[in-house]
N, C-alpha and C positions, 0 to 999 in steps of 0.2 A: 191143886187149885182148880176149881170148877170152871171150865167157861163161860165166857159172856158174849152178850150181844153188843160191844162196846165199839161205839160211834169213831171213837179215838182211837179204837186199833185198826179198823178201816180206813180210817183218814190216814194212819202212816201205811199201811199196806198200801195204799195206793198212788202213793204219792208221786206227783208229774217229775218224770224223769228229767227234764229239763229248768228245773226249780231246785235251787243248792238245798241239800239236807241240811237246812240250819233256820234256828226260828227263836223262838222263847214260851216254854211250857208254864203256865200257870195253873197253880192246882188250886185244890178247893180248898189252902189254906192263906191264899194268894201268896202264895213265894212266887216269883217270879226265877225261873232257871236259863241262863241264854244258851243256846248250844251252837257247837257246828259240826255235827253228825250225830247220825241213832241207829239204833241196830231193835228188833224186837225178838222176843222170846217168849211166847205164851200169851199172858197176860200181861207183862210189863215192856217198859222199855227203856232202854239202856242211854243217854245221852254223855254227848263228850261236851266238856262245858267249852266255851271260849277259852277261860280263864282259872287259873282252878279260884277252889273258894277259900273263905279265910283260913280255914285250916288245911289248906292244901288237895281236897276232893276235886280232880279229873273228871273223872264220871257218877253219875248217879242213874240207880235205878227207882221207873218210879211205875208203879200203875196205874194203865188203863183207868181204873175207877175213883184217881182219887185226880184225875186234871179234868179242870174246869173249862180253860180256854187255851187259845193258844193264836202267837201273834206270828205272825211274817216279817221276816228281816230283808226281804228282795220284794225290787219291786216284780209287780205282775200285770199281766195282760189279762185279755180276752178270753185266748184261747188257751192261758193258762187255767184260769179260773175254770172254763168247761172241763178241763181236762182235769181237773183234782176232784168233779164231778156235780159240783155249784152248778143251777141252771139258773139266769135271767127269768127274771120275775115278768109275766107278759103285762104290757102298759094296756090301761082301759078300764 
């Protein structure tokens, strides 16, 4: 699988070490997946669901290329947001 320049494998690579690994991935087919932890491997990534799903899936692997968005399940601050690498937009 060729590499990419993918936004969303940067965002989990770098993710604020004081922010629980857990959120909700939205792909570009809007499934919504809720997790509470990820591992990556390449191009994809691994999540551990909350819950399994109706047929009993634990984990699902998805890639980089095909999540759309993706939601926060903790709250955050300040100086979390800088630190996951968000900068404040300057007023004026």
């Amino acid at each position: 699988m060729p590499a990419t320049n993918s936004p969303w494998r940067d965002f989990f690579m770098t993710w604020p070490a004081n922010v629980p690994r857990a959120g909700i991935v939205v792909s570009t087919l809007n499934e919504q997946t809720p997790f509470k932890n990820f591992w990556i491997r390449g191009e994809t990534l691994l999540l551990e669901r909350n819950v399994p799903d109706a047929l009993g899936g634990r984990f699902i692997v998805i890639g980089f290329d095909v999540i759309n968005s993706f939601k926060f399940t903790s709250p955050l601050n300040a100086a979390t947001i800088a630190d996951a690498g968000f900068e404040e937009r300057p007023k004026g």
